[in-house]
C-alpha positions in Angstrom: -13.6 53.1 1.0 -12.5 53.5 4.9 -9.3 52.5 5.6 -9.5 50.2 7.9 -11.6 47.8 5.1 -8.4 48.9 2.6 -6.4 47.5 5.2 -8.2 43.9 5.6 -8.7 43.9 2.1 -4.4 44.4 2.0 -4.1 41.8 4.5 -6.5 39.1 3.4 -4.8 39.5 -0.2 -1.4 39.3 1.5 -2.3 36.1 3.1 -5.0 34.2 0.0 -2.3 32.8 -1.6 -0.4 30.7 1.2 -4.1 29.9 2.1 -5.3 28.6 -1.0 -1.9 26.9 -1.1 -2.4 25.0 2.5 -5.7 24.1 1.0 -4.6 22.2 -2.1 -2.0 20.1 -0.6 -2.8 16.5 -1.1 -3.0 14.8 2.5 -1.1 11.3 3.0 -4.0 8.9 3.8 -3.9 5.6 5.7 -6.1 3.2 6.0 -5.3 1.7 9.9 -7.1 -1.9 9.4 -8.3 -3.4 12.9 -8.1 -7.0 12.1 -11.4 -9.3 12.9 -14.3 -8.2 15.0 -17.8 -9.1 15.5 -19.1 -12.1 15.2 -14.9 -13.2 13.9 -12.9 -13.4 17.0 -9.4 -14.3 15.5 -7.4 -16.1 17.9 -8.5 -16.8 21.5 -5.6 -17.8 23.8 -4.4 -16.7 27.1 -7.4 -15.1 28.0 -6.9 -12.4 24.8 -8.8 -12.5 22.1 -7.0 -11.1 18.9 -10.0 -8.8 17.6 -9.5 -6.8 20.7 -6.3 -6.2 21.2 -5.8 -5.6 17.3 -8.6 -2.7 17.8 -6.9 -1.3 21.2 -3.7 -0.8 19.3 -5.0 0.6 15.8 -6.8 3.1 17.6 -3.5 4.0 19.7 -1.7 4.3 16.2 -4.7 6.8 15.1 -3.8 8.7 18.1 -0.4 9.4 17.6 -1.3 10.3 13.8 -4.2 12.5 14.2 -1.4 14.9 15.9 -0.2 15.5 12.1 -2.6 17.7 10.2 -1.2 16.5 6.9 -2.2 13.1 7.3 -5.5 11.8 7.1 -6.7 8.4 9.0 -9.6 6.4 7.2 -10.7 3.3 9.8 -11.8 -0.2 8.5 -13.4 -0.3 12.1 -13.2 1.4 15.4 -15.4 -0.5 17.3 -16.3 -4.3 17.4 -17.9 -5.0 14.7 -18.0 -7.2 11.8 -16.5 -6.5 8.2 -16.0 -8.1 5.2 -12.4 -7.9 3.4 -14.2 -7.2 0.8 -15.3 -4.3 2.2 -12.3 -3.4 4.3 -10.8 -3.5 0.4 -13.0 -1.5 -1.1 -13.2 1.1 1.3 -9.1 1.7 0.9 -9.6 2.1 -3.0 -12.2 4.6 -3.1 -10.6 6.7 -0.3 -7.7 6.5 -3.0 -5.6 5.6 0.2 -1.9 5.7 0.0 -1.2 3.0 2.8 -3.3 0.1 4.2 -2.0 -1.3 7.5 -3.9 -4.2 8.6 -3.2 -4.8 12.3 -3.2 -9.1 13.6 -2.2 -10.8 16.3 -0.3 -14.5 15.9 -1.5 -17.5 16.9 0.0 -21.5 17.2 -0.9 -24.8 18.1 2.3 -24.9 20.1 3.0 -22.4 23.3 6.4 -21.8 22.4 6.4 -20.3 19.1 7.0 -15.9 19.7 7.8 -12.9 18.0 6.7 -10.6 15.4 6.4 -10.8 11.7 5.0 -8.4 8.9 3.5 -9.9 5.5 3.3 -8.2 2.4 1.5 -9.3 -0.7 3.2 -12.5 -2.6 3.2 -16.3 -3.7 5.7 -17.6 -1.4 5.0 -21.3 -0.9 7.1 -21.7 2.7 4.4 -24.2 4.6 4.5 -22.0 8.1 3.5 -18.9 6.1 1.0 -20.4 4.2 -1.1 -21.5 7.4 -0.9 -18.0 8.4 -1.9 -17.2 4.9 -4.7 -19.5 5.2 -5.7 -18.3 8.7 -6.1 -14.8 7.9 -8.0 -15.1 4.7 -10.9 -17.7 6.7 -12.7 -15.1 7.8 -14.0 -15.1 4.2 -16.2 -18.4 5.1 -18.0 -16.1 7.6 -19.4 -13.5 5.3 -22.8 -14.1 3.4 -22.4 -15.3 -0.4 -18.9 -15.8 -0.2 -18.8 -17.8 -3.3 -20.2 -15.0 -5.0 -18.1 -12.1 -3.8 -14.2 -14.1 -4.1 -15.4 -16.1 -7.0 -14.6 -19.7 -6.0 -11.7 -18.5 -3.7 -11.3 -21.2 -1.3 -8.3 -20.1 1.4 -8.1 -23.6 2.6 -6.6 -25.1 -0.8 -2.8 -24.2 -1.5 -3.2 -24.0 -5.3 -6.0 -21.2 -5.3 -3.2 -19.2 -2.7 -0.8 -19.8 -4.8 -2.5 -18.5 -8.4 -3.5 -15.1 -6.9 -1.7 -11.9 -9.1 0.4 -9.1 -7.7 -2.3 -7.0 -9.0 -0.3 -3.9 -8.2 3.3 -5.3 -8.7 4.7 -1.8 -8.4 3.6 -1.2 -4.7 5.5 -4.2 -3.7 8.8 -2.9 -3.2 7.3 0.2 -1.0 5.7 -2.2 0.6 8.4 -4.5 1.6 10.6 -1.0 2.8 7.7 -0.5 5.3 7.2 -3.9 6.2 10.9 -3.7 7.0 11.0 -0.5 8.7 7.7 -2.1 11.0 10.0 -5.1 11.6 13.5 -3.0 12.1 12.1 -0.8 15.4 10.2 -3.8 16.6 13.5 -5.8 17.0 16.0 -3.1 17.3 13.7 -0.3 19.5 11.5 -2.7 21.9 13.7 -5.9 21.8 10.8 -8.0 20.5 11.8 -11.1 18.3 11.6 -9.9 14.8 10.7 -13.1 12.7 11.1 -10.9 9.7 9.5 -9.8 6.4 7.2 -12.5 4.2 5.0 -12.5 1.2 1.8 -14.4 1.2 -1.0 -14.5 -0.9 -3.6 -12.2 1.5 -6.7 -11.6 -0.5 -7.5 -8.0 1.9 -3.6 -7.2 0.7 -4.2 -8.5 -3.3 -7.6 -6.6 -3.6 -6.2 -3.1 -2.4 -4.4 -0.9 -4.7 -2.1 0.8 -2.6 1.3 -0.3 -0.7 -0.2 -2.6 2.3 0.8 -4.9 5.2 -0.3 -7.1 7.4 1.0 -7.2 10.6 1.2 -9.9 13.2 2.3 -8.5 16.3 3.0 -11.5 18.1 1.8 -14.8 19.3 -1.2 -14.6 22.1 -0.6 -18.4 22.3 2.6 -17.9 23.6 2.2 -17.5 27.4 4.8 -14.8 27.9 4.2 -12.7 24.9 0.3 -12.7 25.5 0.7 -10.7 28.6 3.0 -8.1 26.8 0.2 -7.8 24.1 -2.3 -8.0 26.6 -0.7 -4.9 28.7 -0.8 -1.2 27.8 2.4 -0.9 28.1 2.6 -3.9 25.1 0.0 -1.9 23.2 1.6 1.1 23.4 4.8 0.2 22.5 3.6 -1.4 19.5 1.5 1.4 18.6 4.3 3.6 18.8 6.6 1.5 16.4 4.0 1.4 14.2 3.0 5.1 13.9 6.7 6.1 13.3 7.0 3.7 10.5 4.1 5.3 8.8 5.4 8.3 8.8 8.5 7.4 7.9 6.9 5.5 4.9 5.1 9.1 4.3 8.5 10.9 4.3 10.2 8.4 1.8 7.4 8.0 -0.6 5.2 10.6 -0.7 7.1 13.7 0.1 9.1 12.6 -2.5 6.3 12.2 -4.9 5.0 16.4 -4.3 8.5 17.5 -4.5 9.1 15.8 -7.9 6.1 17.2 -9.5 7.8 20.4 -10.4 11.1 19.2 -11.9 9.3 16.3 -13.8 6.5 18.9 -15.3 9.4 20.5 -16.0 10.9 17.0 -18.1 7.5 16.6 -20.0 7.4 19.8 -21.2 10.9 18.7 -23.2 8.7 15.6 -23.9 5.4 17.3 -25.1 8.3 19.6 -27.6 9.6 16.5 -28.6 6.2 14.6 -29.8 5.1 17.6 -31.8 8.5 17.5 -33.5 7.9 14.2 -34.7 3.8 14.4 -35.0 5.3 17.4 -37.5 7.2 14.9 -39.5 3.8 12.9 -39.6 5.8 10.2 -37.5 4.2 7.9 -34.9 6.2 6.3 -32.3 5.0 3.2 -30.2 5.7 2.4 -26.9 4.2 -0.5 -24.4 2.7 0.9 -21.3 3.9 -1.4 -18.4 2.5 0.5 -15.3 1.3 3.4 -13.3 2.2 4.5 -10.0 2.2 7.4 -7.5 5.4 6.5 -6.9 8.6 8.3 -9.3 10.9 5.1 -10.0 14.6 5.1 -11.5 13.8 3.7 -15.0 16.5 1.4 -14.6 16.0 -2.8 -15.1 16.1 -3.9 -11.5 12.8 -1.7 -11.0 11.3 -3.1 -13.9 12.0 -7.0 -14.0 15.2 -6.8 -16.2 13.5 -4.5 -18.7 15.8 -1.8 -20.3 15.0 0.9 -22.2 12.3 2.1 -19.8 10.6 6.0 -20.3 8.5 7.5 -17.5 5.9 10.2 -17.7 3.9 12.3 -15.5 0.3 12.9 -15.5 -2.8 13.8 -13.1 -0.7 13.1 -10.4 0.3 9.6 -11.8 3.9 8.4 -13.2 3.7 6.4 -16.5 6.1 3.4 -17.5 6.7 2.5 -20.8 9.1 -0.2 -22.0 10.5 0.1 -25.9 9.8 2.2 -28.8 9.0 1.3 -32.2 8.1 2.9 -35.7 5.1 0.5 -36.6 1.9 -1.1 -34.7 3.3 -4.7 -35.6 6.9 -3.6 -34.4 5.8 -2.8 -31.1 3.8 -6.2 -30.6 6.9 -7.9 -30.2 7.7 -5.9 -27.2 4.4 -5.9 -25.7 5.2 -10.0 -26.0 8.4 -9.5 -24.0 6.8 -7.4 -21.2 4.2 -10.0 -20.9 6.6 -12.7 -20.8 8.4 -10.8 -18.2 5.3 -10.5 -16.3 3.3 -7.7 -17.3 0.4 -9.5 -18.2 -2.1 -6.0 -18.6 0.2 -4.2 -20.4 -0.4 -2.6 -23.6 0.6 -0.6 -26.8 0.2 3.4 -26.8 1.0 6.1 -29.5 2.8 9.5 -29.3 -0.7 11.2 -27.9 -1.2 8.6 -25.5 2.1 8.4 -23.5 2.6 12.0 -23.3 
């Protein structure tokens, strides 16, 4: 063989591994969520019409992300056009997105109302919010068999809001950290009024199954604050504030999450030794599966509703709760009662081979 292939044959060898490495790394996805569009204006005031300038600055946030090649940016829209929440929803969850960001603009029947406000996912039952709440999920009128598709959902009664589910009650607090973060550099970095963090029942936020929020970046009925949103130097800013917070949010949670995935292989493999131990003795242990995250929590009550006695696991990427252990089938039912009772209404009872 010439040396000169020995040598590429050295060098590519050499280099394979930190190749194959680069390639296998997970990248953070985002779903950046262009509010309205099409035939759905949003709010028209001031001469800005809210499904525009929530596409200007989504597309300004891509920008600054696509710098980042770890990251990877999935659009609901990037032109004006119409789609469904349903849709916007569904094409989060099968990009197995680790973000949604949905990007609004406010809107009153007063002129003096101002500021900015981020919503997360909730059943909050503060009147102001709730119109907001009801505003945002209207769009649903506009799409063709609605009745079909959100199964009687009708945004314009308060007791249909208000019996939504948390269907992912452990994204919430992640949520609410970015919400906060969003809320934090818009007051403190561009001197915007920060109207703060709230939780509303948002079917586009309750149909995802990621951490997501919905942000209104200000009223375009106010007079004032409609030219700052209707400026570039508005969007820009905005944008900006936005981007950073998102990878911010990508430093907190999901570095975190790669970085534990050695040390916690490492803590099953104590677990695995410790179920065959007991599968030895032909003894079963039961446990009630609570939930199953991304995210590694502290198995400590405050995460978990009051719960105590919380185990975690790790598989296939995911983190595994379990509330209580038990010798017998019928022991562990009366746990799987209190976890319901404390909220957990799709939990259920696993064995030693299932919660490994």
């Amino acid at each position: 063989m010439p040396d000169k292939v020995k040598l590429y044959l050295f060098i590519f060898a050499l280099f394979l591994p930190n190749f194959l490495l680069c390639q296998s790394k997970p990248k953070f996805k985002v779903v950046l969520d262009a509010g309205h569009g099409g035939k759905d204006f949003g709010a028209i005031k001031n001469g800005l019409k809210e499904k525009e300038v929530a596409l200007d600055v989504v597309l300004k946030i891509g920008e600054i992300l696509e710098d980042n090649n770890d990251i990877e940016i999935v659009y609901s829209r990037k032109t004006d056009v119409f789609v469904e929440l349903r849709e916007r929803a569904d094409r989060a969850n099968k990009a197995k997105a680790n973000l949604f960001v949905s990007v609004h603009c406010n809107s009153s029947t007063s002129s003096k109302p101002y500021g900015s406000l981020t919503l997360v996912m909730g059943l909050s039952r503060a009147d102001t919010n709730l119109e907001i709440a009801k505003t945002e999920n209207s769009v649903i009128f506009q799409e063709t068999n609605y009745k079909k598709n959100y199964k009687g959902f009708d945004p314009n009664k308060p007791e249909t809001l208000i019996g939504l589910k948390i269907l992912q009650e452990e994204s919430l607090k992640s949520s609410i950290d970015f919400a906060s973060t969003i809320q934090y550099k818009f007051g403190n970095k561009l001197n915007r009024k920060n109207k703060g963090v709230h939780q509303q029942p948002l079917w586009v936020l309750d149909a995802t199954y990621m951490p997501g929020v919905l942000i209104e970046l200000g009223f375009i009925s106010n007079k004032n604050e409609a030219q700052y949103l209707g400026s570039d130097k508005g969007k820009n800013e905005l944008a900006k504030a936005i981007a950073e917070s998102i990878l911010k949010f990508k430093e907190d949670y999901f570095a975190v999450s790669e970085a534990a995935n050695h040390s916690e292989s490492i803590e099953n493999s104590k677990v695995v030794q410790t179920v065959k131990t007991k599968s030895a003795d032909n003894k079963k242990t039961y446990k009630v599966q609570i939930a199953s995250s991304k995210k590694k929590l502290d198995t400590i009550p405050s995460n978990f509703k009051g719960l105590k006695n919380i185990s975690r696991s790790f598989e296939n990427g995911y983190y595994k709760y379990f509330y209580g252990s038990a010798d017998t089938n019928s022991e562990c039912e009366k746990l799987l009662n209190e976890a319901k009772n404390k909220g957990y209404a799709s939990a259920y009872i696993v064995s030693d081979n299932e919660s490994k």
